[in-house]
Every structure is written in C-alpha cells, then in structure tokens.
PDB file with SEQRES, HELIX, SHEET and CRYST1 records, atoms N, CA, C and O in Angstrom:
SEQRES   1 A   68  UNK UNK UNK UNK UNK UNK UNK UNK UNK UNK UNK UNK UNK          
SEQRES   2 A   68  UNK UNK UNK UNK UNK UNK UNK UNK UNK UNK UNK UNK UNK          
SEQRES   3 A   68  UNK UNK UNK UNK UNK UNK UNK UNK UNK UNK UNK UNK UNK          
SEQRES   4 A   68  UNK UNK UNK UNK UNK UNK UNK UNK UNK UNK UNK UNK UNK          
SEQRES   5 A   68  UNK UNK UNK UNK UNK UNK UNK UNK UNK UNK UNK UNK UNK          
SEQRES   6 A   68  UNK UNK UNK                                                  
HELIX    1 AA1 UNK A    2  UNK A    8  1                                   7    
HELIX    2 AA2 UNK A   10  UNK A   41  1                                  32    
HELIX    3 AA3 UNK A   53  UNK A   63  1                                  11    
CRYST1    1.000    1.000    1.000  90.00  90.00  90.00 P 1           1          
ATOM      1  N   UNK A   1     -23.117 -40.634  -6.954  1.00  0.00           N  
ATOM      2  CA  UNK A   1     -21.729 -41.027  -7.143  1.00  0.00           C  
ATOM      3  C   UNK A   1     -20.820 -39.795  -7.249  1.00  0.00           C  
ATOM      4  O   UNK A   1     -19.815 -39.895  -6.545  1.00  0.00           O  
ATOM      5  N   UNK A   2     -20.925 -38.608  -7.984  1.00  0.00           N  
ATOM      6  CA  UNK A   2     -20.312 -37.610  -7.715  1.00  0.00           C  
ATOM      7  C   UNK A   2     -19.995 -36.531  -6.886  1.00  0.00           C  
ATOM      8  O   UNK A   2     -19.086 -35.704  -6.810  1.00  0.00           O  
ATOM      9  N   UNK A   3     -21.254 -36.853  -6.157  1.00  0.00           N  
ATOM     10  CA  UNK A   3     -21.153 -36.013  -4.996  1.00  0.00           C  
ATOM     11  C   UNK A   3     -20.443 -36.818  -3.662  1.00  0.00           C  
ATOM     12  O   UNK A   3     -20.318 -36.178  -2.618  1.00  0.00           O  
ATOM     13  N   UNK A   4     -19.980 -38.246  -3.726  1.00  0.00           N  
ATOM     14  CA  UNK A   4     -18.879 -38.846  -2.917  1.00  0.00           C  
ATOM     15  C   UNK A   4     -17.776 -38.610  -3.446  1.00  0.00           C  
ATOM     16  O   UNK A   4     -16.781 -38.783  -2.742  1.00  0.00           O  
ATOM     17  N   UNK A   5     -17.639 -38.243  -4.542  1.00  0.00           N  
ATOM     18  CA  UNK A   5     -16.194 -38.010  -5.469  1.00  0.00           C  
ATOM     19  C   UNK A   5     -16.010 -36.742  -5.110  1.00  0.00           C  
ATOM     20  O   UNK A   5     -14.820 -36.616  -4.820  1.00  0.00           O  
ATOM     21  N   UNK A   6     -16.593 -35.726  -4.980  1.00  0.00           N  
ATOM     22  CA  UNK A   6     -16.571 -33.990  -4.671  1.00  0.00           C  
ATOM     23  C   UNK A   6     -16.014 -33.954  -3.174  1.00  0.00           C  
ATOM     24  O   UNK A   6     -15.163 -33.146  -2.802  1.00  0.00           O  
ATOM     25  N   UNK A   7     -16.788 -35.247  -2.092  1.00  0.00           N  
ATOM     26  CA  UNK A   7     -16.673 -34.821  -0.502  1.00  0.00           C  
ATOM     27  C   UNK A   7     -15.127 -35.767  -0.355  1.00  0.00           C  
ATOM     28  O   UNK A   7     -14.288 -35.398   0.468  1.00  0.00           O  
ATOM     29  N   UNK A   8     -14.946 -36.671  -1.006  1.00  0.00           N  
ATOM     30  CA  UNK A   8     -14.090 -36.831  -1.083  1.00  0.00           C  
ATOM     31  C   UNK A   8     -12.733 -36.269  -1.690  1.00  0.00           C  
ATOM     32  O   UNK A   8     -11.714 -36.675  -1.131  1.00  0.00           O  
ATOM     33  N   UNK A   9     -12.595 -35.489  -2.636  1.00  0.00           N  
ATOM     34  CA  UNK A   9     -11.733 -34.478  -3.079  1.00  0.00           C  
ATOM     35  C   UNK A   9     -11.652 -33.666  -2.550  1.00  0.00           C  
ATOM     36  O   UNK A   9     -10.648 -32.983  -2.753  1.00  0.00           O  
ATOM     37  N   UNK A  10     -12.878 -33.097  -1.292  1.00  0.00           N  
ATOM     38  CA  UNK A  10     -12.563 -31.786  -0.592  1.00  0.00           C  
ATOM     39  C   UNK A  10     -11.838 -32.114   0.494  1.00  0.00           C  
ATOM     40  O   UNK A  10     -10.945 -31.407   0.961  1.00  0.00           O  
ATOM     41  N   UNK A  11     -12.282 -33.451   1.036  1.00  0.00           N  
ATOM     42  CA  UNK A  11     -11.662 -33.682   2.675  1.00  0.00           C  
ATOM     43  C   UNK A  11      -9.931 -34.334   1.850  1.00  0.00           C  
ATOM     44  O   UNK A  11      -8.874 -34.295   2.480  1.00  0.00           O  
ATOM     45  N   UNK A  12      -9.990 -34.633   1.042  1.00  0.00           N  
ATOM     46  CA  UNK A  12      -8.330 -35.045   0.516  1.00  0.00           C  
ATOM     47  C   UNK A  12      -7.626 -33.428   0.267  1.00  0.00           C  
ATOM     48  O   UNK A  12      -6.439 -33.363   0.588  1.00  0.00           O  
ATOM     49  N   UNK A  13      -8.111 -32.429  -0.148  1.00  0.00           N  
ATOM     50  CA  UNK A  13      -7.933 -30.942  -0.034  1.00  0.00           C  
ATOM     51  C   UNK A  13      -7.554 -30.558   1.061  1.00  0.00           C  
ATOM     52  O   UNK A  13      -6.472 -30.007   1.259  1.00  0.00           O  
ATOM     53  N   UNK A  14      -8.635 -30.872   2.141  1.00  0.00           N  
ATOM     54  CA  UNK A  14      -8.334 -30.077   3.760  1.00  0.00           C  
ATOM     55  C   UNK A  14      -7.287 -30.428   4.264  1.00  0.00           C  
ATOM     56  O   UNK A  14      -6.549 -29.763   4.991  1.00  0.00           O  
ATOM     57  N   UNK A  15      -7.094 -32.110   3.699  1.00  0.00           N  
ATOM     58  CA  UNK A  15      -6.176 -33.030   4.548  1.00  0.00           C  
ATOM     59  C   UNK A  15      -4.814 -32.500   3.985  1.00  0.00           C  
ATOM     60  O   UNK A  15      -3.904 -32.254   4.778  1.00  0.00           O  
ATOM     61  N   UNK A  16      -4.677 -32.347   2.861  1.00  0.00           N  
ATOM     62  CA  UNK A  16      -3.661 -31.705   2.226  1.00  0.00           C  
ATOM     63  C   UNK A  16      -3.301 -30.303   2.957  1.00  0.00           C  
ATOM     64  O   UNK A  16      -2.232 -30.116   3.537  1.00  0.00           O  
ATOM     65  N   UNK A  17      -4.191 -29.478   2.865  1.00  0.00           N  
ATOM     66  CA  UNK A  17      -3.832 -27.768   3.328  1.00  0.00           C  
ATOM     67  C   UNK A  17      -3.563 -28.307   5.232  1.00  0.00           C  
ATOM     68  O   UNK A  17      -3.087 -27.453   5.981  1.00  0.00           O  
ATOM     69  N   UNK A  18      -3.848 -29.452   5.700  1.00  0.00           N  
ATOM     70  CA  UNK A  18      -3.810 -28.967   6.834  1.00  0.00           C  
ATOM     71  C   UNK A  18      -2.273 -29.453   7.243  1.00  0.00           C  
ATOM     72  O   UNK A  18      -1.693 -29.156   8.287  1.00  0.00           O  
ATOM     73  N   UNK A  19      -1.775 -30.253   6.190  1.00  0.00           N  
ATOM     74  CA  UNK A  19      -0.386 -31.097   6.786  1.00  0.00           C  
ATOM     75  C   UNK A  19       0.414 -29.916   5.898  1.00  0.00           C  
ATOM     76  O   UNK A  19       1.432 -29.647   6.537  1.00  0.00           O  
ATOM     77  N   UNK A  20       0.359 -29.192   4.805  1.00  0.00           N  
ATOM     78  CA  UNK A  20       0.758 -28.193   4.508  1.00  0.00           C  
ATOM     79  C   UNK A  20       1.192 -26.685   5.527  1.00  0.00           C  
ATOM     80  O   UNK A  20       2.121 -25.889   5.399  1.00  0.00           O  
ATOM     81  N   UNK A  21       0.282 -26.742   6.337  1.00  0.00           N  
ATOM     82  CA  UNK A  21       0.050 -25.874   7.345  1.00  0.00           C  
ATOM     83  C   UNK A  21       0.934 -25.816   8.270  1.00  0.00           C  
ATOM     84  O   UNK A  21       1.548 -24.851   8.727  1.00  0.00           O  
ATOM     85  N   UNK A  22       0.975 -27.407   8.632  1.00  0.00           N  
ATOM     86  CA  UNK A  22       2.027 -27.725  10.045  1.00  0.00           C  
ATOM     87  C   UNK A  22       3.033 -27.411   9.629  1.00  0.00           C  
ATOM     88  O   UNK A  22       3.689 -26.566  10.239  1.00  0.00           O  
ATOM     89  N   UNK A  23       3.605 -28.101   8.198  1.00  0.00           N  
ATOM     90  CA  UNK A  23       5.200 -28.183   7.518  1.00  0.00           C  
ATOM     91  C   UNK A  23       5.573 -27.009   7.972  1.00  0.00           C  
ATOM     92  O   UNK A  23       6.426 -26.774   8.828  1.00  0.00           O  
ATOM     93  N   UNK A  24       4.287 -25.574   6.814  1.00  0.00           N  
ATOM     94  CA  UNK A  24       4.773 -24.573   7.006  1.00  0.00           C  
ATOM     95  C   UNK A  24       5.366 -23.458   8.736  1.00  0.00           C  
ATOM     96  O   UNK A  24       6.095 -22.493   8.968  1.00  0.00           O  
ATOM     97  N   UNK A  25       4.431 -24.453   9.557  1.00  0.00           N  
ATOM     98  CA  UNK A  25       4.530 -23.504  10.879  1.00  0.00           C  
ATOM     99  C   UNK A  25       5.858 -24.059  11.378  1.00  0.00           C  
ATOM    100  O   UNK A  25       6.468 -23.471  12.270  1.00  0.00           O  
ATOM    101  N   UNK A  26       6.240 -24.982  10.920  1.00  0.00           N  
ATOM    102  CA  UNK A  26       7.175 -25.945  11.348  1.00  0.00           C  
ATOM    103  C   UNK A  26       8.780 -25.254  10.716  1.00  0.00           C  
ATOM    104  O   UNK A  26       9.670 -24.639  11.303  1.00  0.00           O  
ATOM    105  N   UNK A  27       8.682 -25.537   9.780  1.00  0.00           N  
ATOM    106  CA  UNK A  27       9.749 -24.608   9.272  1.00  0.00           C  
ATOM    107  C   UNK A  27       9.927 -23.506   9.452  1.00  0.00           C  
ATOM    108  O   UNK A  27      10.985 -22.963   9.133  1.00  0.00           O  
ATOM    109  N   UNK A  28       8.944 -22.890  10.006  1.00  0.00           N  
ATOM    110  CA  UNK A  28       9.001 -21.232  10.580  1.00  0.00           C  
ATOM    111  C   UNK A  28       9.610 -21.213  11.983  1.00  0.00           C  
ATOM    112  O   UNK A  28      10.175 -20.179  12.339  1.00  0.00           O  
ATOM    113  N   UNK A  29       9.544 -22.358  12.893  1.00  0.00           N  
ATOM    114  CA  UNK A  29      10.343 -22.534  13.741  1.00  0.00           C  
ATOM    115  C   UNK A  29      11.770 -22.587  13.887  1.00  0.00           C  
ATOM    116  O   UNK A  29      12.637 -22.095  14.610  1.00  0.00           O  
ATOM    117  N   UNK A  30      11.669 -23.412  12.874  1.00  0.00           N  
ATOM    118  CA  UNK A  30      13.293 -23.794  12.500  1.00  0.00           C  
ATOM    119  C   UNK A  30      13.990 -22.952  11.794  1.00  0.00           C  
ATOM    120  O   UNK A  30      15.182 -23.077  11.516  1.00  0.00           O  
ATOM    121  N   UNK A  31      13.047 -21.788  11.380  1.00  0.00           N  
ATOM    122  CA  UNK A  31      13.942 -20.806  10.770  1.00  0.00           C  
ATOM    123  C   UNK A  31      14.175 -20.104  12.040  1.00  0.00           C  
ATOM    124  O   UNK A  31      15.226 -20.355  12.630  1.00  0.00           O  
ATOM    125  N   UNK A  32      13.355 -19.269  12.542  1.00  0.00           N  
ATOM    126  CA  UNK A  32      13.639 -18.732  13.537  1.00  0.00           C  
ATOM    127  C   UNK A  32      14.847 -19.000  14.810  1.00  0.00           C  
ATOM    128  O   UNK A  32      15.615 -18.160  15.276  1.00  0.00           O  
ATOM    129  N   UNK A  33      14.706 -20.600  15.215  1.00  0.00           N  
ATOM    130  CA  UNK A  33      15.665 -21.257  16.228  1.00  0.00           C  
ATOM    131  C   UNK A  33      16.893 -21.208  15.373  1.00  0.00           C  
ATOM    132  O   UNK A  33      17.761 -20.498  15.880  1.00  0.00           O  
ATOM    133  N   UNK A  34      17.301 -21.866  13.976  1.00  0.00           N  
ATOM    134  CA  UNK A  34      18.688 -21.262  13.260  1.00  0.00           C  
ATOM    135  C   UNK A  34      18.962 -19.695  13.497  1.00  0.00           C  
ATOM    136  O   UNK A  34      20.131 -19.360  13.687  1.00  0.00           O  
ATOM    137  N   UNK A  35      17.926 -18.690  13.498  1.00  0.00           N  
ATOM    138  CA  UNK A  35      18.404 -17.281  13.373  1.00  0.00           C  
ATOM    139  C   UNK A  35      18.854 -16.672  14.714  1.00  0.00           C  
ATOM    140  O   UNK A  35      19.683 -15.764  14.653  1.00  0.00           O  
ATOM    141  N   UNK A  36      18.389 -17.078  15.951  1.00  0.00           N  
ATOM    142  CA  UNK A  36      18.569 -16.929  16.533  1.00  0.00           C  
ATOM    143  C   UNK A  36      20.332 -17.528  17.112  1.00  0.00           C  
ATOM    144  O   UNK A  36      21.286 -16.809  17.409  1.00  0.00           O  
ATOM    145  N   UNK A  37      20.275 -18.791  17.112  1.00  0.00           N  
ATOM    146  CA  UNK A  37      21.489 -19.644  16.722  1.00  0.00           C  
ATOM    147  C   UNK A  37      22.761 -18.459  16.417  1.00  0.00           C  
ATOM    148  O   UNK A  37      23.743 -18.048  17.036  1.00  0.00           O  
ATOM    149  N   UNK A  38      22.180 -18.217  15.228  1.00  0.00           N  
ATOM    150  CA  UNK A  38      23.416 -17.302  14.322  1.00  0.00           C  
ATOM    151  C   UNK A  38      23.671 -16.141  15.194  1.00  0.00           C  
ATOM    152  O   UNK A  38      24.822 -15.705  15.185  1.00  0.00           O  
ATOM    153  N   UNK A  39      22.755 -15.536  15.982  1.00  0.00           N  
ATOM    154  CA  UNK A  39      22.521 -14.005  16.087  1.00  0.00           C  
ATOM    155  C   UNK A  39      23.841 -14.088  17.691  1.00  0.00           C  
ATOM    156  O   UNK A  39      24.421 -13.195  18.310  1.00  0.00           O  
ATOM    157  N   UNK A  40      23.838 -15.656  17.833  1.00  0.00           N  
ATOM    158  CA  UNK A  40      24.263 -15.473  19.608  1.00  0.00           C  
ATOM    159  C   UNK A  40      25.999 -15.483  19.033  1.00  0.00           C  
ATOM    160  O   UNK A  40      26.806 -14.770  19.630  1.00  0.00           O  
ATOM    161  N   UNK A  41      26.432 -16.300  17.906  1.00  0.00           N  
ATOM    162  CA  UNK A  41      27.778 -16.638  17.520  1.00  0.00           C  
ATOM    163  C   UNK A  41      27.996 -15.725  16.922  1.00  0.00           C  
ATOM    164  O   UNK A  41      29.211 -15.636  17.095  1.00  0.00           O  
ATOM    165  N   UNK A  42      27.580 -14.485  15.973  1.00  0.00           N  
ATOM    166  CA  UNK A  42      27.583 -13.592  15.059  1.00  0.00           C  
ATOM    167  C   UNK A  42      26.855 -12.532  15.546  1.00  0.00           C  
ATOM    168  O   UNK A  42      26.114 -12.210  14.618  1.00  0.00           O  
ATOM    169  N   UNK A  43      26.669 -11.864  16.417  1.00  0.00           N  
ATOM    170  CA  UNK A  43      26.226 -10.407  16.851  1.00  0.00           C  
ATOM    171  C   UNK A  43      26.036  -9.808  15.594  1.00  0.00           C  
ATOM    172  O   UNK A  43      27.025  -9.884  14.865  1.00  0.00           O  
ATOM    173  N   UNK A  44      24.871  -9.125  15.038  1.00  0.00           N  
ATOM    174  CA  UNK A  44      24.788  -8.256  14.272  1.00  0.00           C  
ATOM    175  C   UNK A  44      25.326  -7.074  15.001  1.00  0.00           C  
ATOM    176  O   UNK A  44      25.421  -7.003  16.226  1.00  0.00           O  
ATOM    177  N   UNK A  45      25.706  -6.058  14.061  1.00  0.00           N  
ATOM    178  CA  UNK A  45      26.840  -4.949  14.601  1.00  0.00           C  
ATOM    179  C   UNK A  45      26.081  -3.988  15.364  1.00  0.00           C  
ATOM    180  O   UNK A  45      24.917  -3.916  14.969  1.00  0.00           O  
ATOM    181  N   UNK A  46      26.348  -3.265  16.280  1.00  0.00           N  
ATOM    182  CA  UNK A  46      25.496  -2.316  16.784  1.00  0.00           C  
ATOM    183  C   UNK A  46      25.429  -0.770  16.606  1.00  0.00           C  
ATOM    184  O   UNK A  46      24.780   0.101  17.186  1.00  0.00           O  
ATOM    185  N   UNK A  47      26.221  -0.749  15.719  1.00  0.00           N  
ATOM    186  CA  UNK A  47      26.655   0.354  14.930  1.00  0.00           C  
ATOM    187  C   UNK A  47      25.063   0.477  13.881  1.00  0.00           C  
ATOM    188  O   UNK A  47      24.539  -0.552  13.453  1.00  0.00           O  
ATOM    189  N   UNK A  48      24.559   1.665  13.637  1.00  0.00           N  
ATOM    190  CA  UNK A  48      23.196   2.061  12.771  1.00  0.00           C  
ATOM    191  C   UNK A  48      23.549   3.304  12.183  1.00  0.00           C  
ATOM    192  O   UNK A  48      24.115   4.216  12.787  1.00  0.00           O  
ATOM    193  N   UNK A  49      23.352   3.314  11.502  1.00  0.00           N  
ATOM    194  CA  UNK A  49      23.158   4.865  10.689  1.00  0.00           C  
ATOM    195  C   UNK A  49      21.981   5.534  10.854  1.00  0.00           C  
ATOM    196  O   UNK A  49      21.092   4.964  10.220  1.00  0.00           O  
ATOM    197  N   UNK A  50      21.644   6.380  11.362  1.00  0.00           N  
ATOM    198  CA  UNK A  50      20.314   7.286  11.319  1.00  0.00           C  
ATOM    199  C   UNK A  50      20.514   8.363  10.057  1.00  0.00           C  
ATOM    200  O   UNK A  50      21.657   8.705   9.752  1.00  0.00           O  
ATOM    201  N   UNK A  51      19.667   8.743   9.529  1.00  0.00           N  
ATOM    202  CA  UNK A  51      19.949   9.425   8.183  1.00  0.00           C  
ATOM    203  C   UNK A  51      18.843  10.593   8.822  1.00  0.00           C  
ATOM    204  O   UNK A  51      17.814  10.299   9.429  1.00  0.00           O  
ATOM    205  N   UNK A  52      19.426  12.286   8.467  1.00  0.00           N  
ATOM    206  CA  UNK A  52      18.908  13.154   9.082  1.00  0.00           C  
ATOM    207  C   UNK A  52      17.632  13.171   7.956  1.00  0.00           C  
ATOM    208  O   UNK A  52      17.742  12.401   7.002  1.00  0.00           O  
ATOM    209  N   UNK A  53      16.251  14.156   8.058  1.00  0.00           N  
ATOM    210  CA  UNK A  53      15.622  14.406   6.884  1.00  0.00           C  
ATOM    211  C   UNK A  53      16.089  14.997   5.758  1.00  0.00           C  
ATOM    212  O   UNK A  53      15.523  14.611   4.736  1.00  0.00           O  
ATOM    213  N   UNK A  54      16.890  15.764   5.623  1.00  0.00           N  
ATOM    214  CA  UNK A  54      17.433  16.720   5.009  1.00  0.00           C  
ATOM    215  C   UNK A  54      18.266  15.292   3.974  1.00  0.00           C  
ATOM    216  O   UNK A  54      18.278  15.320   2.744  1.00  0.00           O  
ATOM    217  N   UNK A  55      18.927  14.094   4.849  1.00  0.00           N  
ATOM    218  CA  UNK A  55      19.691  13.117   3.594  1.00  0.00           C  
ATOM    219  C   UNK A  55      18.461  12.298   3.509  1.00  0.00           C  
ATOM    220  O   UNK A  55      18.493  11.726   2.419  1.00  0.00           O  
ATOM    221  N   UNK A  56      17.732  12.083   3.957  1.00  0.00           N  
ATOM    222  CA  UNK A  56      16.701  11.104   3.168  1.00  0.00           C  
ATOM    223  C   UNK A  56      16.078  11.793   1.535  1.00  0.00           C  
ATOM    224  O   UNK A  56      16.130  11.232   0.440  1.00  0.00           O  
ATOM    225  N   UNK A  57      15.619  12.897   1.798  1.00  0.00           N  
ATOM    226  CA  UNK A  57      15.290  13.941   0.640  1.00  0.00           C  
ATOM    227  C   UNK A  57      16.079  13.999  -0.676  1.00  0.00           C  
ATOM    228  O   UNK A  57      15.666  13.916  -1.832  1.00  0.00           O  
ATOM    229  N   UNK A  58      17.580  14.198  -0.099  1.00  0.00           N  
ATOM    230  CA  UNK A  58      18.613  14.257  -1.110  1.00  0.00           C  
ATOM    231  C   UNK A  58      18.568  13.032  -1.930  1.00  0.00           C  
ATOM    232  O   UNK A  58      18.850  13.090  -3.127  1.00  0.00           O  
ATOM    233  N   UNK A  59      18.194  11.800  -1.295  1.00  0.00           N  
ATOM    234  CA  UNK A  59      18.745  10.579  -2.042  1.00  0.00           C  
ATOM    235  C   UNK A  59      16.876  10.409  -3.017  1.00  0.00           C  
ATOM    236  O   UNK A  59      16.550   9.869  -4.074  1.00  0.00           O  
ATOM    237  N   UNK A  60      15.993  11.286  -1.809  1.00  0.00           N  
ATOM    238  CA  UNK A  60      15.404  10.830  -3.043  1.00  0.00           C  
ATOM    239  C   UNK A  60      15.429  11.950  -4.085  1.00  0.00           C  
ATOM    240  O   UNK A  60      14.971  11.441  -5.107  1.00  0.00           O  
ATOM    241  N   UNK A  61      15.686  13.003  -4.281  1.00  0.00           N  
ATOM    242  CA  UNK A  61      15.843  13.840  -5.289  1.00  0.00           C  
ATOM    243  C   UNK A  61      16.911  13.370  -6.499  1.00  0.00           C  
ATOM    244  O   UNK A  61      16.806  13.583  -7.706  1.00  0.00           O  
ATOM    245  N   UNK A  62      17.954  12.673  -5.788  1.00  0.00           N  
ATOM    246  CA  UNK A  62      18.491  11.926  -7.376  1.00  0.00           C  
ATOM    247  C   UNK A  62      17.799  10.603  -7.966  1.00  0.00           C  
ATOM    248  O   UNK A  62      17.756  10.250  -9.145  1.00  0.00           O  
ATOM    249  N   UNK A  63      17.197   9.879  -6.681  1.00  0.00           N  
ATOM    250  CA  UNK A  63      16.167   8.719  -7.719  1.00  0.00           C  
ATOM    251  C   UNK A  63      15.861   9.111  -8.890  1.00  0.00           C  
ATOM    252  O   UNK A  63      16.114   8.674 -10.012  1.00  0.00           O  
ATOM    253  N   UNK A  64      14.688  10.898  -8.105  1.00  0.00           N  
ATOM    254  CA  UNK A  64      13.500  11.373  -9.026  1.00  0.00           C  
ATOM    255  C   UNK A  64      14.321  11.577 -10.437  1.00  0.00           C  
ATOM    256  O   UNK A  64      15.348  12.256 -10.452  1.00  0.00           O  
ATOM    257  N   UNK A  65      13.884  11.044 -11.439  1.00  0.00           N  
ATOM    258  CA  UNK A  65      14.529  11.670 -12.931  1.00  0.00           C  
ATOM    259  C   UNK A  65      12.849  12.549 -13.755  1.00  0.00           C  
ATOM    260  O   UNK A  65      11.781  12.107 -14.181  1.00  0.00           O  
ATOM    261  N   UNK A  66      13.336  13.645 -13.649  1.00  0.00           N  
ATOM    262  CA  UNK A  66      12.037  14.161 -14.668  1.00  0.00           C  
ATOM    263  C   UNK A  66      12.065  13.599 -16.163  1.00  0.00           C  
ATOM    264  O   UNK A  66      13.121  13.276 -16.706  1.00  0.00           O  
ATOM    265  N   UNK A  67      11.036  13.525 -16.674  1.00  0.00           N  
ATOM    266  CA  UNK A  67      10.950  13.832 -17.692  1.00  0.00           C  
ATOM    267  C   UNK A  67      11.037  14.877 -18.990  1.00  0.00           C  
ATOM    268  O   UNK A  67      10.193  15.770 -19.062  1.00  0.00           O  
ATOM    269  N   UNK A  68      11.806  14.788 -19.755  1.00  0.00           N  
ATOM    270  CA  UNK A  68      12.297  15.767 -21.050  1.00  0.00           C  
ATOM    271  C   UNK A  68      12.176  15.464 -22.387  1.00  0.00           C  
ATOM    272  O   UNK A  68      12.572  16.260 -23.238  1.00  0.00           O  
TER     273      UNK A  68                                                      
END                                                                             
C-alpha cells in the first residue's frame, strides 16, 4: 500500500514539474516577444560609453575603503 502511495506522489511530482516547465518556457516567450515589441517602438539609444582602463581603476580605487 505505500509503495502505490510513493509511485503515486512521484508521478503527481513529475506531472507537476512538467506543466511547471511549459508555464515556465512559456512565459519566457512572452517575455521575450513583449521585449522585443518594446525594442521596435522604443529604440534603446545607441549612444554607449566605453570607459578607458585607466577610469575603470579610478572608480574602483574609491569603492576600495582600507581599513584603519
């Protein structure tokens, strides 16, 4: 009797993770098809900043706080 209660809790498990699965791939669509959506009415800017090494360094030298 418990071991129909176990195969049954596992395949109610799988059945669970597998409709879980779709939702999730599913909504990953629909995120994507909205982002795209946005990207054609709203151009992200094409303007970038490249930061030389010399300013990457600087910014992290004021993060760094020593200790005193």
């Amino acid at each position: 009797m418990n071991i129909a209660k176990s195969q049954t809790r596992l395949m109610d498990d799988f059945i669970l993770f597998i409709i879980l699965s779709i939702a999730g791939a599913f909504s990953r669509l629909l995120y994507n098809q909205l982002r795209k959506t946005i990207n054609k009415e709203h151009p992200p800017s094409k303007k970038t900043e490249t930061k030389t090494a010399s300013q990457k360094e600087e910014r992290y030298d004021k993060t760094l706080k020593p200790y005193s």
